[in-house]
C-alpha positions in Angstrom: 106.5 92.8 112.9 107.1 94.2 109.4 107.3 90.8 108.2 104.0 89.6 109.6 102.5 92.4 107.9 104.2 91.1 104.4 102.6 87.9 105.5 99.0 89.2 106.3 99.5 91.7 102.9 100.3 88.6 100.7 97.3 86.7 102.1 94.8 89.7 101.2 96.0 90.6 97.4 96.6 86.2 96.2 94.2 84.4 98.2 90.7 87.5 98.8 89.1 85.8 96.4 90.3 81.7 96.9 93.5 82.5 94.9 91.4 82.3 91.5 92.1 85.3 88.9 88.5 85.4 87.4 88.4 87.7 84.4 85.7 86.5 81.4 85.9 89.5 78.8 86.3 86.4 76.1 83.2 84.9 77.5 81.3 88.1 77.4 78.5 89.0 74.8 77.4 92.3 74.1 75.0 94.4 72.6 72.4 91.7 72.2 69.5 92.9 70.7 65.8 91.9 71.2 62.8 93.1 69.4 59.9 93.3 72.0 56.8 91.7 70.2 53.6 92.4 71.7 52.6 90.4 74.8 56.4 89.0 75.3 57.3 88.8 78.8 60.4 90.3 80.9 61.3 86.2 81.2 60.7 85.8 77.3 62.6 88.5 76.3 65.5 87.5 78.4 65.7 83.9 77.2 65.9 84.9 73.9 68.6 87.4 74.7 70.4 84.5 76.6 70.3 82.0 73.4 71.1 84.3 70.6 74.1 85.5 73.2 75.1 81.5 73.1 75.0 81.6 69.6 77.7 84.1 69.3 79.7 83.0 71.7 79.9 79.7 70.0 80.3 81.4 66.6 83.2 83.7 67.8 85.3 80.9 69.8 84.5 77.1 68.5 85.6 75.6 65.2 82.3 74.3 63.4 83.0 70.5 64.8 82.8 71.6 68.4 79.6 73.8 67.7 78.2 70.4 66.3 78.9 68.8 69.7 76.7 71.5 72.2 73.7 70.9 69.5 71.7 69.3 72.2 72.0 71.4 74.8 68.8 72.7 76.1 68.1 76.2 77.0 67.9 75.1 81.3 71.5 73.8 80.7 72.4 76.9 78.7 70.9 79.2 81.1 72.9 77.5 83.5 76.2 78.9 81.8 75.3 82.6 82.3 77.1 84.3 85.2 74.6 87.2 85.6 73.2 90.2 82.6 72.6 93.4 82.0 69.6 95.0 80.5 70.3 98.5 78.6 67.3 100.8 79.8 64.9 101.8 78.1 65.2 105.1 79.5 68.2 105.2 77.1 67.1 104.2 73.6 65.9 106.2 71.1 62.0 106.7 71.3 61.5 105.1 67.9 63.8 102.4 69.0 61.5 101.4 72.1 60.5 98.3 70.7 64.3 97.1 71.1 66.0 96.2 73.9 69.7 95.3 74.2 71.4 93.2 76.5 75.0 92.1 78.1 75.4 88.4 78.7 78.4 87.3 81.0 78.9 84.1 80.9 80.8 82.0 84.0 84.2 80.7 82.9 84.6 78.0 85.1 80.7 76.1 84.0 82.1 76.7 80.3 85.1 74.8 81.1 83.5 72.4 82.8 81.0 72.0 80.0 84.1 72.1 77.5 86.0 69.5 79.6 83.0 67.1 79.5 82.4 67.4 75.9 85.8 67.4 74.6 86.1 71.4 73.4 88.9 73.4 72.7 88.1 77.0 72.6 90.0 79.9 70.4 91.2 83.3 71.9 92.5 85.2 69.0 94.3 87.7 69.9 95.3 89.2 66.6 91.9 89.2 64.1 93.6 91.1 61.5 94.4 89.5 57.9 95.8 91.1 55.6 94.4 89.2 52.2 94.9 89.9 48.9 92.4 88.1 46.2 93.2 87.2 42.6 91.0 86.6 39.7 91.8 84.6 37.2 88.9 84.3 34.2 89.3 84.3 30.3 93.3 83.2 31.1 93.7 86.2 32.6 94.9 87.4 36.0 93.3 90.8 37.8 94.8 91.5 40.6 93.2 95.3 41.7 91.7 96.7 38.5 88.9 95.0 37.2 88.6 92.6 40.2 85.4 92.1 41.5 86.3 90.1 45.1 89.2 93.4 45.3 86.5 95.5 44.8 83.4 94.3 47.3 85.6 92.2 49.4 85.5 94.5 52.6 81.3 95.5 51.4 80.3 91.6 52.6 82.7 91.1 55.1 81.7 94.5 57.8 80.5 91.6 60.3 83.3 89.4 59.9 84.6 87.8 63.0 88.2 88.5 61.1 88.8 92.4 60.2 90.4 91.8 56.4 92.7 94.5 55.4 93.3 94.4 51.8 97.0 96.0 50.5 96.7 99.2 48.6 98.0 98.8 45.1 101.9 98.4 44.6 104.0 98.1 42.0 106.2 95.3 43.4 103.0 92.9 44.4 102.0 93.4 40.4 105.4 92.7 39.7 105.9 89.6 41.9 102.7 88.2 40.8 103.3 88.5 37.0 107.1 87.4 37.4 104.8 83.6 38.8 102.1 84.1 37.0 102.2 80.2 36.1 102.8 79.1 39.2 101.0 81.4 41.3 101.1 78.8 44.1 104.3 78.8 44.5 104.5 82.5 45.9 106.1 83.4 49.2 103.6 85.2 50.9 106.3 87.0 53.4 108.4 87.6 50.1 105.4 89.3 48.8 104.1 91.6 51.5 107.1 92.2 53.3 105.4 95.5 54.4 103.7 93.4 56.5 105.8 90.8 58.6 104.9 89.6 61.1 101.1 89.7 60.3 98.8 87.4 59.4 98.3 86.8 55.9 96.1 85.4 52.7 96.9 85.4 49.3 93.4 83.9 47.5 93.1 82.9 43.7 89.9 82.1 42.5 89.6 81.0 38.9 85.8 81.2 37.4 86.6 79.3 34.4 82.8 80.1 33.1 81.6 76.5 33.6 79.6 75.1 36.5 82.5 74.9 39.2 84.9 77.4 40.6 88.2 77.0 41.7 89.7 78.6 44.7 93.0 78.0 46.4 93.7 79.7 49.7 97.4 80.4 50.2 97.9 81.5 53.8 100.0 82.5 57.0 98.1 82.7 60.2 100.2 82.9 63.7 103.2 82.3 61.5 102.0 78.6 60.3 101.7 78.1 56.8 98.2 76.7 55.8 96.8 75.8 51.9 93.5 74.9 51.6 92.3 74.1 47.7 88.1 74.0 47.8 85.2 74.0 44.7 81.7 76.0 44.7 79.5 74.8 42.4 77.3 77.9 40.8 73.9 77.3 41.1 73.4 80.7 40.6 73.3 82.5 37.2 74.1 85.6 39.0 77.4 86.1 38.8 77.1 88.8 41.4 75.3 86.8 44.1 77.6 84.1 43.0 80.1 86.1 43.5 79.1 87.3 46.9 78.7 84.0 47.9 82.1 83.2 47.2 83.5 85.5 49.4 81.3 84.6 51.9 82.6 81.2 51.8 86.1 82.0 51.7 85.1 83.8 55.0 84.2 81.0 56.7 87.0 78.7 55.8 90.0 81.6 57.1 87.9 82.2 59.9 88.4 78.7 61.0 92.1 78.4 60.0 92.5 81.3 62.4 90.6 79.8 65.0 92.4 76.6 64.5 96.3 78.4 65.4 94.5 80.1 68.4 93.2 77.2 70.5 93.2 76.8 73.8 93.0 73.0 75.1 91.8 73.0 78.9 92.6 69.8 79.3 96.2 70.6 79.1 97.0 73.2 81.7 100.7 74.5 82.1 102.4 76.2 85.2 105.2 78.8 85.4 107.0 79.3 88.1 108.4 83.5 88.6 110.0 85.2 91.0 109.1 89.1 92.1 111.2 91.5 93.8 108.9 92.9 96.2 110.7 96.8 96.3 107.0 98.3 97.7 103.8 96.9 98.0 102.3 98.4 94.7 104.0 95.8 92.7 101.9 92.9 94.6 98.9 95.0 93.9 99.4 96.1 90.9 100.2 92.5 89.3 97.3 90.9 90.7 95.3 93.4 89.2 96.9 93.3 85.6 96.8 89.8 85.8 93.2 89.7 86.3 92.6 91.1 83.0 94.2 87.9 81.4 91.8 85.3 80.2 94.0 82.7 79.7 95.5 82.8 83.3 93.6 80.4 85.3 94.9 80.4 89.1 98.0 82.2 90.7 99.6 80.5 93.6 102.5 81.9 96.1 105.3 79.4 96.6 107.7 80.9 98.7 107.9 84.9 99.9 110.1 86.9 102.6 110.5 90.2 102.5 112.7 90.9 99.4 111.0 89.1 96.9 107.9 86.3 96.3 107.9 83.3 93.9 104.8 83.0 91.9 103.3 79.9 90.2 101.1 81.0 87.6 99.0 78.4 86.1 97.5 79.4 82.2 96.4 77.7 79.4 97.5 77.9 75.5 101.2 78.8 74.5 103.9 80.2 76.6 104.2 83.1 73.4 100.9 83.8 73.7 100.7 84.4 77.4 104.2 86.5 77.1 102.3 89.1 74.4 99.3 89.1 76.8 101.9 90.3 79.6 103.3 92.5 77.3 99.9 94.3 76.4 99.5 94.7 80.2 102.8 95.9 80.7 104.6 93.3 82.4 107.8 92.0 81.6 108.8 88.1 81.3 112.0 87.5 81.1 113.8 84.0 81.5 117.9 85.1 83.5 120.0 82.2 84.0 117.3 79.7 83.5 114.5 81.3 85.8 111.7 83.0 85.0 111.6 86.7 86.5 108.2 89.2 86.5 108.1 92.8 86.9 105.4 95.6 85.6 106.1 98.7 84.5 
């Protein structure tokens, strides 16, 4: 008898909802806001919520090639994507603010991989958005690393929006020292050697030489998800303003690590992989209690029970991207991985 309630317990916590773990926080836009204009309609209002929501998605998860690729979609096929929304009251808002209205668009997981499928799309899920970057400006032969360095100075001013949160080192006498010890071969630096304060983070080291002329030289020295990437480019000033030159600079330089960080996070959907883990089932809260946790996991697409009794249950989990990654996402919702004697065990804690 006890075991036939195992049995029937199993049945309600993997397969309630057709044994599919559906969690879209990563598909999820929020805080849209929409200015009502006079003689808009509920409808209008919404489908301009719905497209600028799109936009962001596509902005926060696809390289710049695969935004190219969903150029054509109309908004009846975009509108197709959303799972349901939420519309902030206007009971809420500031009475000054009533002209605004902000909404939540959830968009369905499984249409966007379908639609990514179809069109050949790999999305990114970064986990870790942090860089820690450190510009260098070179002009008149000279090298400024924190005093007197404009893109040091306004770097974080432009960059409040930024899809990437840059955290730029405090000044140290060691960086200065390892800088000026290469300061003909600035390439050459090893950006773990030179902020070891931060391993195991990602990191940019940027020199940008304005050599006064109509072209300016940056490099982009940098290790994102522990991969080495360089990345030489040119902007040509068309501006006199060095300022707004300046700013648009940075702005570029934006742009290109954004996409190097998207590029080490990608998640290919056409290249599932399964993993199969055993459970020691010690009290029913653990069965509970995992599906739950393992709801919250984007990249976890479908859990299945191989085999159970009542001292422990084999799991297949299949999930998408790198095995790493998914172990850090266990690890964030507090459950343990571990491979003993060549199987994979589970447990939360």
């Amino acid at each position: 008898m006890k075991f036939l309630n195992l049995i029937t317990f199993i049945l309600i916590v993997f397969f309630k909802t057709g044994n599919v773990l559906c969690n879209q926080n990563i598909f999820n836009v929020n805080n849209i806001e929409i200015i009502k204009n006079p003689g808009f309609s509920n409808e209008q209002l919404t489908k301009k919520a719905i497209l600028k929501g799109f936009d962001e998605l596509k902005y926060r998860i696809l390289l710049e090639d695969d935004k190219k690729k969903l150029l054509n979609l109309n908004y009846s096929e975009i509108n197709n994507l959303v799972a349901y929304y939420q519309v902030k009251s206007e009971k809420e808002e500031n009475r000054q603010e009533s002209n605004k209205v902000n909404y939540n668009i959830f968009f369905d997981k499984d249409k966007l991989y379908d639609l990514f499928f179809k069109k050949s799309i790999s999305y990114s899920e970064i986990l870790n958005k942090e860089v820690f970057l450190l510009p260098l400006f070179k002009k008149d032969n000279q090298i400024f690393i924190y005093n007197q360095n404009y893109f040091y100075d306004k770097w974080n001013l432009v960059t409040e929006n930024s899809l990437i949160e840059f955290i730029l080192p405090l000044e140290n006498i060691e960086i200065i020292q390892k800088i000026n010890s290469n300061i003909d071969n600035l390439i050459s630096l090893d950006l773990k050697n030179l902020f070891k304060e931060y391993e195991n983070k990602n990191l940019a080291l940027i020199i940008i030489e304005d050599t006064g002329r109509d072209k300016v030289k940056i490099y982009l020295k940098t290790n994102i998800s522990d991969n080495e990437i360089n990345k030489s480019l040119q902007m040509q000033r068309e501006n006199k303003n060095n300022e707004k030159f300046y700013l648009q600079i940075i702005n570029q330089i934006n742009k290109e690590i954004e996409n190097i960080v998207k590029a080490q996070n990608l998640i290919d959907i056409k290249t599932p992989s399964f993993l199969n883990t055993t459970l020691i089932t010690n009290n029913k809260n653990n069965l509970v209690e995992l599906n739950k946790r393992l709801n919250r996991i984007d990249l976890i697409d479908n859990i299945y029970v191989q085999e159970f009794n009542n001292k422990y249950v084999i799991l297949r989990i299949k999930y998408y991207g790198k095995l790493s990654k998914i172990i850090k996402q266990l690890e964030k919702e507090k459950i343990i991985l571990k491979l003993i004697k060549d199987k994979w065990s589970i447990r939360i804690i």
